[in-house]
N, C-alpha and C positions, 0 to 999 in steps of 0.2 A: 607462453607466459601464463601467470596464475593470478587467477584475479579473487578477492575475496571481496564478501558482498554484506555487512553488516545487517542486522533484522531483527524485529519482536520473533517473539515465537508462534505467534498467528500465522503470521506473513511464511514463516518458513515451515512449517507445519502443510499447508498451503502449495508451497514449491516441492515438497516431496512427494504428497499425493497424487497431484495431475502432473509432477514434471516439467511445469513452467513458470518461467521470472514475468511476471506482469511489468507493464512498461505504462509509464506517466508520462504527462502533459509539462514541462517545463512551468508554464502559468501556474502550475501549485503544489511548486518546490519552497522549498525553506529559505530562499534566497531570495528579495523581490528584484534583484539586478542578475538572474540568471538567463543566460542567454540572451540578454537583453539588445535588442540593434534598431534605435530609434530610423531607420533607413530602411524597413521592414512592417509598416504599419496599415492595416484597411480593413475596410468593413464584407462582410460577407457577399457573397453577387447575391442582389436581387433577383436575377432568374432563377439563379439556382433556388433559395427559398422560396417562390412559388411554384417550382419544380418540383420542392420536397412538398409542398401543400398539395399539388395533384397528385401525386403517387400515393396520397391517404384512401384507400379503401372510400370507393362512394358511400357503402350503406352508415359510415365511419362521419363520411363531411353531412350528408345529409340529416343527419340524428344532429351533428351540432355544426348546422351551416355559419360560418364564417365572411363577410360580406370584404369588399373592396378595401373599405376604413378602416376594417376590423384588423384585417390583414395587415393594411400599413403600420396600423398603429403596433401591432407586434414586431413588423422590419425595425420598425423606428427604435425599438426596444432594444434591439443588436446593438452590442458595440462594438467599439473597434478592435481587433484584434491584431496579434504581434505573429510576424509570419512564422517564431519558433513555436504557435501552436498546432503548425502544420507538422508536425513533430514529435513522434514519442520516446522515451529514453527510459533508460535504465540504470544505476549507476553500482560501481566497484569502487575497490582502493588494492593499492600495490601492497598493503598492510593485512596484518589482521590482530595487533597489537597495540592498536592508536587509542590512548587512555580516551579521548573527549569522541570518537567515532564511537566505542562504545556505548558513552554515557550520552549521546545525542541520537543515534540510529538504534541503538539494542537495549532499549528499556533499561535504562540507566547499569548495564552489566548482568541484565537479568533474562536476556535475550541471545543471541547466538550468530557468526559469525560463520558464511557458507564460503569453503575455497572451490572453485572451478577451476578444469582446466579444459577450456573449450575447442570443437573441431575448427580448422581452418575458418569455416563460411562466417561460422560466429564472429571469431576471432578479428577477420577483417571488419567486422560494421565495430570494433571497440576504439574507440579512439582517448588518446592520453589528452588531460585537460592543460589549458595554459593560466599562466597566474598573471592576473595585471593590475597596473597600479594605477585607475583611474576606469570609468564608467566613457570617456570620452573616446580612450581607448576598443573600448569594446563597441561602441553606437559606431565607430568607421570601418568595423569588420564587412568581411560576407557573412551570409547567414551560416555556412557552414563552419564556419571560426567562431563564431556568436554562440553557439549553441556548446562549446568546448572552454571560452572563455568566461574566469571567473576572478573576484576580489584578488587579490596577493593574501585576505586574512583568510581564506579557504588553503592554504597550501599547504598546510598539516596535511591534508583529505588524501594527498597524492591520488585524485582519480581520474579513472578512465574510463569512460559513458558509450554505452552501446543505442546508438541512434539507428528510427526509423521513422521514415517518410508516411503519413496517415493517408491514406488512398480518399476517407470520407473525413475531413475535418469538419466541424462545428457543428455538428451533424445532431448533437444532444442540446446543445443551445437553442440551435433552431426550433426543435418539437418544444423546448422547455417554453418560449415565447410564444408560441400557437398552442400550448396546453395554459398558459397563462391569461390568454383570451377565453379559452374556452370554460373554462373555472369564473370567468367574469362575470360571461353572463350569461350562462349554464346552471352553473353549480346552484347557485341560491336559490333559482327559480322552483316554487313547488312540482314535488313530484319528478324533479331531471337526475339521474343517476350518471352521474360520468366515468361508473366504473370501465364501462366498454374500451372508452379512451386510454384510459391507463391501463388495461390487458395492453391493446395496441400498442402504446407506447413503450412497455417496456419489453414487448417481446420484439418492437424493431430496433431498439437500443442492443438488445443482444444480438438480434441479427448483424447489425454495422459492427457492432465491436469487433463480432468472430472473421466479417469481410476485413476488418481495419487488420487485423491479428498482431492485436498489444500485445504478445507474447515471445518473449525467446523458448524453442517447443524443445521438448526431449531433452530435458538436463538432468543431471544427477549430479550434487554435490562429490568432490574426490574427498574430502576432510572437513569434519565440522569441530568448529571453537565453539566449545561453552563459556557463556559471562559468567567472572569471576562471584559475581551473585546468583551465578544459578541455581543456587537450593535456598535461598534466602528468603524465608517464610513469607514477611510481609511483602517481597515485592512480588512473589508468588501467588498470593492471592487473588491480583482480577483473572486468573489462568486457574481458577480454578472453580467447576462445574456443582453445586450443591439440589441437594434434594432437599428443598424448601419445604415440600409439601410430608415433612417425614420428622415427626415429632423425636425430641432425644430427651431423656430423662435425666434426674438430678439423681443421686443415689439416695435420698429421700422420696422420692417418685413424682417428684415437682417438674411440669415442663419446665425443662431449659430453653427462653425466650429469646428468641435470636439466631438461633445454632443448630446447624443443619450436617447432615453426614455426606462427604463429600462423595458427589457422581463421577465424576472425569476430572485429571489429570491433565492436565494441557504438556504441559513440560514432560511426564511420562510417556504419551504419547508420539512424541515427537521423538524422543531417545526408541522408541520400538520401532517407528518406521525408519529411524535409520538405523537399526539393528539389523529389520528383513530386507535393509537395502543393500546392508555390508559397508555401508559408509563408517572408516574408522572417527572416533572421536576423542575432543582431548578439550581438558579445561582449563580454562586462565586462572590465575591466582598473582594476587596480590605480592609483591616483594617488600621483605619487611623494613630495609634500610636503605629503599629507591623508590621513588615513583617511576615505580613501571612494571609493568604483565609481563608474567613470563608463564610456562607449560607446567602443571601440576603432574609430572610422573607416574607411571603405572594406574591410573586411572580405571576401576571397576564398572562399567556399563548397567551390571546390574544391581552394585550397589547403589548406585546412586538411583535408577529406579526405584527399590524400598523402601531408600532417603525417605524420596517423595512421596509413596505411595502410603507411608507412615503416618500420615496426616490422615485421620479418622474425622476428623468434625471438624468446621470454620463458620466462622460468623458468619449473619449477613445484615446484620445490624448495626449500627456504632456502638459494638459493647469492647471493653479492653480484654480481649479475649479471641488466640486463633485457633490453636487445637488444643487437646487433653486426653 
């Protein structure tokens, strides 16, 4: 089957460099009744969290000793969590033509639309979503229906969610409330530097991530959709890199205030590495006497590189003015 993936062009830009679909947390998707099964609810184990507080590097506690109260009072700080964030996901749609998926997941049509067609292994963790019509319905699932089941006003989405089991959950919450102590009554104190803390912290956030492996590994998009705004100056613009510090002149010899000569290309970029990928592409376009996308014909790869690359200078100021 084919599953296509809606995205900014950050995101996908991203997916073709290193190869992989970054996978999320259900807790902070765009739905607050996603995955939701109120029969699913508890607080982290207290072992475990002073488990994760003795695995801190001694020379680490010792610089900023944490006492018995101190400790609690950051358990205390845990709330309770919902067993789908033992959970990470990814999602697809059966589509790649759905007007409101564009203009909600791909920068309002200024973003891009990845088709896969994935090996078996992948393929079995995808599962197709259900529609339902009541929250009451979904709070009596199991958690592996919970996490598939969504409103009936999502069923445009036709999706299908690639789920995985988190080996370390709340792993970044936990350190977040014992760095929340330690900032307490650390930080302020003359002379404490707690940068140490945060090397550590972030270098063992990377470490659980890579153990967790949010990642679907080794993909290569089979066909990419361009949004039917994708050469669309203005919404172009936060995708696009400026040499600020690079004076441009008026043809009077007056700095031009504001207006910078563009560095990078985001959108260009993204069209070259799926050039040296051999990834074909194609773009949406508007239909004139229907609301609906349909494929823009014979589509030049390189012209529309130049399109873009035609943009010489862009603001960076609030002046009414993008290139010239």
């Amino acid at each position: 089957m084919i599953f296509y993936k809606y995205c900014d062009i950050e995101t996908a830009i991203n997916i073709l460099k290193i190869g992989k679909i970054k996978l999320n947390i259900p807790s902070y998707f765009n739905d607050p009744y996603d995955s939701l099964s109120y029969n699913y609810k508890f607080q982290a184990d207290k072992n475990d969290f002073y488990a994760l507080y003795n695995s801190i590097p001694i020379e680490i506690r010792e610089k900023f000793p944490l006492n018995t109260n101190q400790l609690e009072e950051a358990y205390n700080q845990l709330s309770f969590f919902y067993m789908k964030d033992l959970f990470a996901i990814t999602c697809f749609s059966e589509v790649y033509d759905q007007i409101l998926m564009w203009s909600h997941y791909a920068s309002s049509h200024n973003g891009v639309c990845l088709c896969f067609a994935f090996n078996n292994e992948i393929s079995k963790k995808i599962k197709k979503c259900k529609y339902v019509s009541s929250k009451e319905d979904i709070s009596k699932f199991r958690i592996n229906d919970a996490l598939i089941s969504k409103s009936l006003n999502w069923k445009y989405e036709k999706e299908w969610r690639f789920i995985h089991k988190i080996e370390f959950p709340f792993y970044f919450e936990q350190l977040r409330f014992i760095e929340s102590q330690i900032k307490k009554y650390y930080r302020d104190r003359d002379g404490i530097d707690i940068s140490d803390w945060i090397t550590y912290r972030k270098n063992k956030i990377k470490e659980v991530d890579e153990l967790n492996n949010l990642f679907i590994e080794n993909v290569v998009p089979d066909s990419i959709y361009l949004g039917c705004e994708y050469l669309n100056k203005l919404r172009m613009r936060e995708n696009i890199l400026l040499h600020e510090g690079i004076p441009v002149y008026k043809p009077n010899g007056e700095i031009f205030k504001g207006v910078a000569p563009v560095k990078e290309y985001k959108h260009a970029i993204f069209l070259k590495l799926a050039k040296h990928l051999h990834v074909k592409c194609h773009m949406m376009k508007m239909e004139e006497r229907r609301y609906k996308l349909s494929l823009l014909k014979n589509l030049n790869l390189d012209d529309v590189i130049s399109q873009i690359e035609s943009i010489k200078f862009a603001t960076y100021e609030n002046i009414d003015l993008f290139d010239f």
